[in-house]
C-alpha positions in Angstrom: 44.5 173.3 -27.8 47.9 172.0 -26.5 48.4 170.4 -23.2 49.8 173.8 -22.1 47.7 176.3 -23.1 44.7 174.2 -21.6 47.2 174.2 -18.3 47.4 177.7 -18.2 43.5 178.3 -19.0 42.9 176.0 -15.7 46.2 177.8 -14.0 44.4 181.0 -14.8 40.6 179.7 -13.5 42.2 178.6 -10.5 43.3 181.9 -9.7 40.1 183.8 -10.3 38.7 180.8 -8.4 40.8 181.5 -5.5 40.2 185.4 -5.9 36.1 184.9 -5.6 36.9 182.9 -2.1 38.0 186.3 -0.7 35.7 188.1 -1.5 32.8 189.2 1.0 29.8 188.5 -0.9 30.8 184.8 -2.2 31.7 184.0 1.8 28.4 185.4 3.0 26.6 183.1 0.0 26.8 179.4 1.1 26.0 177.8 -2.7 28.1 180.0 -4.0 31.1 179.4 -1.4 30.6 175.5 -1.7 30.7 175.8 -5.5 33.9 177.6 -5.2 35.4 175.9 -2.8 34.8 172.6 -4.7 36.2 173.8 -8.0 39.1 175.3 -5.7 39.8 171.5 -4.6 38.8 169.8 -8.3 41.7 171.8 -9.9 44.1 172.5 -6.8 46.0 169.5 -7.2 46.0 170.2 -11.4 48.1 173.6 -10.9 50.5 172.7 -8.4 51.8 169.5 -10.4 51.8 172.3 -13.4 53.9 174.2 -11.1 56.4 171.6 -10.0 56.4 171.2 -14.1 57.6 174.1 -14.6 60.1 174.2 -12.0 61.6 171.2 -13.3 61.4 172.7 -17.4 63.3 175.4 -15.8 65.8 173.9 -14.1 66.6 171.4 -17.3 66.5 173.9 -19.2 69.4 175.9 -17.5 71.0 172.6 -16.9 70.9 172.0 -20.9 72.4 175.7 -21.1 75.6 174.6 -19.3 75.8 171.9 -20.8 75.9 173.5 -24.4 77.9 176.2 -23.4 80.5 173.6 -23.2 84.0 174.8 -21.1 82.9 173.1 -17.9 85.2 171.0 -15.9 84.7 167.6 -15.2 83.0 168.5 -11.6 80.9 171.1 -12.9 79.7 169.1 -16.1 78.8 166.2 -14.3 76.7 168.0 -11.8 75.0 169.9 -14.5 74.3 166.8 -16.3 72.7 165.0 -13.2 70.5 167.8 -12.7 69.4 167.7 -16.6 68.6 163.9 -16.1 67.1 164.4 -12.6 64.8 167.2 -14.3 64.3 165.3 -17.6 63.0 162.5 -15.8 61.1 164.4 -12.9 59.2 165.9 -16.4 58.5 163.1 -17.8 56.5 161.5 -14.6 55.2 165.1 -14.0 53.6 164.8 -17.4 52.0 161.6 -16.7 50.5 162.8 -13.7 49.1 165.6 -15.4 47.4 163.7 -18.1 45.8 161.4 -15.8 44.7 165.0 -13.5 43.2 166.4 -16.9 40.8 163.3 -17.6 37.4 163.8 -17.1 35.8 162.6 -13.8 32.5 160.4 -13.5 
């Protein structure tokens, strides 16, 4: 399984995660709340950096668009090339952090 599918499995259990907290019967069950409510908080942090990923793959990526597309003056290629390095690098470190969310815990 690549990094991202396995993102996208815990993007997606986070969700249904986040759907049982509003629902009646899981609030009126404290186990079941608790239980919830910690795997709400274990993979919380997980999605949104997955999030901020993605934000940042799309913004290179449009930023790589321009700067293929070619045409641009000097102004307008330079800014589009600060904000492919800015989202390059803000990938890169994103990455890292993810890894080091995805480890197991003790």
């Amino acid at each position: 399984m690549t990094m991202i599918n396995k993102l996208d499995s815990v993007a997606a259990r986070f969700d249904e995660v986040s759907r049982q907290l509003q629902d009646p019967t899981v609030i009126n069950n404290n186990e079941l709340y608790r239980g919830y409510m910690k795997d709400y908080k274990n993979l919380e942090p997980i999605v949104n950096t997955y999030n901020d990923y993605k934000a940042a793959e799309t913004a290179f990526n449009e930023a790589k668009a321009l700067l293929d597309e070619g045409g641009l003056d000097a102004d307008f290629k330079a800014l589009a090339q600060a904000e492919y390095d800015e989202n390059k690098e803000k990938m890169e470190t994103l990455s890292e952090e993810i890894k080091i969310l995805l480890l197991p815990r003790d």
